[in-house]
N, C-alpha and C positions, 0 to 999 in steps of 0.2 A: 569775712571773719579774720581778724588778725593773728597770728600765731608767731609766737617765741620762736626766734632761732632753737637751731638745738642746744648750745651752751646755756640760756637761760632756763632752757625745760631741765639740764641735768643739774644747775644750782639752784632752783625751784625745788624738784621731785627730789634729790639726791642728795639726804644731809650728809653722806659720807666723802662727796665733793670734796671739802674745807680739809676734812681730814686728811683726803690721797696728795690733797694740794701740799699742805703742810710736809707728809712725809716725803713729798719728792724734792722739797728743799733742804729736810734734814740727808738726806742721798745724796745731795747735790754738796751737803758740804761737806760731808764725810769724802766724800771722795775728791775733796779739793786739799781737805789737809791726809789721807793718806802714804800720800809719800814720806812727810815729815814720820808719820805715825810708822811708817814700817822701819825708816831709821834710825829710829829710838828703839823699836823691839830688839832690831841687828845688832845697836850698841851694847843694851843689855845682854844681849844672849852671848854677845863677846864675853863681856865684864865678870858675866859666869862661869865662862870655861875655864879662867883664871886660877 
């Protein structure tokens, strides 16, 4: 009898698969532009103090 690896049994059985996929690419780019993103907040929180 032939049997699926296990990645095909969990993209078979698991339509939440696609979804965890997708969210670890939007994590992966949030945390690629982060840096930019906190020194914009720094800038502004400066601009405030002002």
């Amino acid at each position: 009898m032939n049997e699926p690896d296990n990645l095909e049994f969990v993209i078979d059985f698991n339509p939440d698969f696609q979804e965890q996929t997708i969210q670890a690419g939007e994590l992966r780019l949030i945390k690629s532009f982060l840096p930019e993103i906190l020194k914009e907040i720094a800038i502004q929180a400066e601009s405030n103090k002002e």
